[in-house]
C-alpha positions, 0 to 999 in steps of 0.5 A, a space after each residue: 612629528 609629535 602625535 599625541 597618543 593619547 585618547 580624548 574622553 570622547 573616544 574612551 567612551 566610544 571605545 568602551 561602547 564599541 567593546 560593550 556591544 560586540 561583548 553583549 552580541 556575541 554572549 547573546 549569539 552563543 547563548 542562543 546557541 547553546 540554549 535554544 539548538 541544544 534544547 529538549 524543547 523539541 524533544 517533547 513534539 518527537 516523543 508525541 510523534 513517536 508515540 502516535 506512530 507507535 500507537 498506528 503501528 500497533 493498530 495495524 498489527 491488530 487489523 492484521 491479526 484480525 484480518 489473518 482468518 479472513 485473508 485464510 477463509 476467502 484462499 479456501 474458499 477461492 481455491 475450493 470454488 468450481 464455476 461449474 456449481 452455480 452457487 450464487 450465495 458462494 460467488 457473493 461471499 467471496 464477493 464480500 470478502 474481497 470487498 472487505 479487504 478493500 474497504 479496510 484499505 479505503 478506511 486507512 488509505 493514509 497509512 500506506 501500510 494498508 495498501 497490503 490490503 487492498 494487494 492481497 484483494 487484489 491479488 485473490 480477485 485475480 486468481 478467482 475471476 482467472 479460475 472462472 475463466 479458465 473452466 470457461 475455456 476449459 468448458 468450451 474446449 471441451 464443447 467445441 472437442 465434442 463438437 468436432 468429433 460429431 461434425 467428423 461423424 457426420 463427414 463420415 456419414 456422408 462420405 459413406 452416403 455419397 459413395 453408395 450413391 455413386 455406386 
C-alpha cells in the first residue's frame, strides 16, 4: 500500500488556481463591503433630503407666522358676531377668511403639517355656523315663550267670557 503523495503538475495547477480564485472572491467581497456599505456615497442624497425638509419646515413656520393675525382676526370676528344684526358683508368676511384657511390647507395638501389649517377652519366654522343656530333657538324660545303667554291671555279671556255668559 505505497501511494504516491506526491502531486502531478496538473493538480499543482489546479490547486494554485482553486486558491487564486477563492483569494480574488473573498478580497472582492470584503472590498465591496467595506467600500460600498461604508461609503459617503449616499450621504450626499440625505443631505439633500434633510436640507429640503428643513427648507419646508421653515416655510411652514413662515405661513404660520402669517397666518397668526389671520387665525386672531376671524376669533374676534367669530366671537364679536350677533346673527341678530343682518350684516351681510361680516358673514361674507368671515366667509373668506374661513376659505383662506382652506385654501392654504389645499395648496400644501402634501405636507400633512398644514392639515392644521384646515382643522382650525374647520373648527372656527363650527362654533360660527354653532353661534347662529343657537341665537336661532334662542330667538325662537323666545318667540314661542311669547306666543305662549298671548294664547294663556287669551285662554283667560275666554274662560272669563265664558263664565259670564253662563251667568
Amino acid at each position: 500500500m505505497n501511494k504516491d503523495t506526491t502531486m502531478t503538475q496538473k493538480e499543482k495547477v489546479m490547486g494554485f488556481a482553486y486558491v487564486l480564485i477563492l483569494f480574488v472572491s473573498i478580497t472582492a467581497a470584503c472590498c465591496l463591503a467595506i467600500f460600498l456599505y461604508n461609503s459617503n456615497y449616499g450621504s450626499i442624497d440625505r443631505k439633500d433630503y434633510f436640507v429640503a425638509k428643513m427648507k419646508r419646515i421653515n416655510e411652514y413656520r413662515y405661513d404660520q407666522k402669517q397666518y397668526a393675525a389671520t387665525i386672531d382676526l376671524l376669533y374676534n370676528k367669530i366671537n364679536e358676531h350677533n346673527p341678530g344684526v343682518h350684516a351681510v358683508y361680516e358673514e361674507d368676511n368671515i366667509k373668506f377668511l374661513l376659505n383662506d384657511l382652506k385654501g392654504m390647507y389645499d395648496r400644501n395638501a402634501i405636507d400633512t403639517r398644514y392639515r392644521s389649517f384646515l382643522h382650525i377652519a374647520d373648527f372656527y366654522y363650527m362654533w360660527y355656523a354653532e353661534k347662529r343656530t343657537l341665537w336661532t333657538l334662542n330667538n325662537n324660545i323666545e318667540t314661542f315663550t311669547k306666543n305662549l303667554e298671548e294664547c294663556e291671555l287669551g285662554l283667560e279671556n275666554k274662560k272669563d267670557d265664558f263664565a259670564r255668559m253662563r251667568r
